[in-house]
N, C-alpha and C positions, 0 to 999 in steps of 0.2 A: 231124586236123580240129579237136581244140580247140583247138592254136594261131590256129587261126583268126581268132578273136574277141579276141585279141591285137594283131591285124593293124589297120594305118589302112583298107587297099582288100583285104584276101582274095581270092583268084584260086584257080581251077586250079593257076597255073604254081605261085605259092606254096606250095602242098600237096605239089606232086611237087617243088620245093625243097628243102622240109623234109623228107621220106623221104629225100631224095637224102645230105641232111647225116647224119641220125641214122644211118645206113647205112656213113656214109665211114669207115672206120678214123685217118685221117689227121684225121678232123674231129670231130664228135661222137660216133660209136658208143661210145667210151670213154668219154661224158662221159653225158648223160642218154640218149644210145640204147643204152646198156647193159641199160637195164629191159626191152628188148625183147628180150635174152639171158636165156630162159629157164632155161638149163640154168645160166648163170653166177648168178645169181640166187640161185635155188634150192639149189647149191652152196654158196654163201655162209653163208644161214642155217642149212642142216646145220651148216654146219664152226663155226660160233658157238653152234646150238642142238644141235646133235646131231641125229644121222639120227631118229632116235625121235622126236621133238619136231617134224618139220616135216613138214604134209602138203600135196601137190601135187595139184593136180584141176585140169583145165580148162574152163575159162568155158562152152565148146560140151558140157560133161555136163550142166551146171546148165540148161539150155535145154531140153536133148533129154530125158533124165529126171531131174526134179527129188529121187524118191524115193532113187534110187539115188545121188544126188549127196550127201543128205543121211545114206543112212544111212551113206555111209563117211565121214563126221564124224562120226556117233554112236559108231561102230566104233574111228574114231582118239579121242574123246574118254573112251571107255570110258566112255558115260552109263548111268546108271538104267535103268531101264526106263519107271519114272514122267518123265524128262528126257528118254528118246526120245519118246516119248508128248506131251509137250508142245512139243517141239522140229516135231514133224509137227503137231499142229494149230495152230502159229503160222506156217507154211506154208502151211498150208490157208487159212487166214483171210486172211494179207497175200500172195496169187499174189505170185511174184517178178516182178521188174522187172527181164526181160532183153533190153529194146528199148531203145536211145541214144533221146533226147527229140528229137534233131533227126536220125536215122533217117526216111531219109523210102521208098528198097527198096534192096538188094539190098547193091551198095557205094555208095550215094548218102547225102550229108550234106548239111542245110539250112545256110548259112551267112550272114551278113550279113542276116537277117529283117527287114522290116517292121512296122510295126504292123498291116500286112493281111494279115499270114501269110506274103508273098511275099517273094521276095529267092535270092540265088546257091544255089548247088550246087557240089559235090565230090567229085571221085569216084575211088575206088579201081581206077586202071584197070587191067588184066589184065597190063600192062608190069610196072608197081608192086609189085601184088601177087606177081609171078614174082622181082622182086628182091627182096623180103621173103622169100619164100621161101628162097628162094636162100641169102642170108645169113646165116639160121639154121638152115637144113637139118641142117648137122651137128652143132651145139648142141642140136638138138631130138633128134636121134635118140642123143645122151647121155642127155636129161635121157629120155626113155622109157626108157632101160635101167634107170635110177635105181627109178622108180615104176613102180605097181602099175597104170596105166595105158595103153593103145593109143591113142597122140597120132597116130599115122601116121591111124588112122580117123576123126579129127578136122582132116585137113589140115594139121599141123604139118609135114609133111614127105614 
């Protein structure tokens, strides 16, 4: 979706274009749709930083429980007690910001806006999201064996 605004006219068809590409082996997945290879990713920066050194959490814990998101940072960062303590109430004061700006429900994106708010949409349609799935399915259920995490209960796979 943030190609989007990239675009002269953003469409629909556009959007399921560009999944279509990031997706294709033959075309981009190895180029910038790689970052959407979790596991290959991830892999990466162990094998540069060392397994020790890199920690994996997905986006849908920081949503669902914030605390629990954060103390296995404090956990992986091996903070203080006075650094967890201030690490939670800098949380507490700035709520996180896990809503896209042009989020508008569900798989819906604002695109092409107006100055009166109004303008296109986008949408992650249940086709799309089943090839997304699809294509990473077995890179995801790597990258959960890896971590200390259940991505399956997060939809990953």
């Amino acid at each position: 979706v943030q190609e989007s605004n990239h675009r002269e006219n953003p469409c629909q068809m556009d959007f399921q274009e560009h999944v279509s590409a990031l997706l294709d082996p033959h075309r981009r997945l190895y180029e910038d749709g790689i970052v959407l290879d979790y596991h290959a990713v991830s892999r990466g920066l162990m094998d540069a930083l060392g397994e020790e050194n890199v920690l994996i959490l997905p986006y849908e814990m920081m949503k669902e429980d914030p605390s629990n998101f954060f103390g296995n940072w404090v956990d992986f960062l091996d903070l203080s007690e006075d650094d967890s303590d201030q690490l939670q109430s800098l949380t507490e004061q700035f709520p996180l910001r896990t809503r896209n700006a042009r989020a508008l429900r569900g798989d819906r994106w604002a695109i092409n806006e107006n100055e009166k708010g109004g303008g296109e949409e986008i949408e992650l349609t249940k086709n799309l999201s089943n090839q997304i799935l699809e294509t990473f399915r077995r890179p995801n259920k790597r990258l959960n064996n890896m971590i200390n995490t259940d991505l399956k209960r997060y939809g990953y796979f």
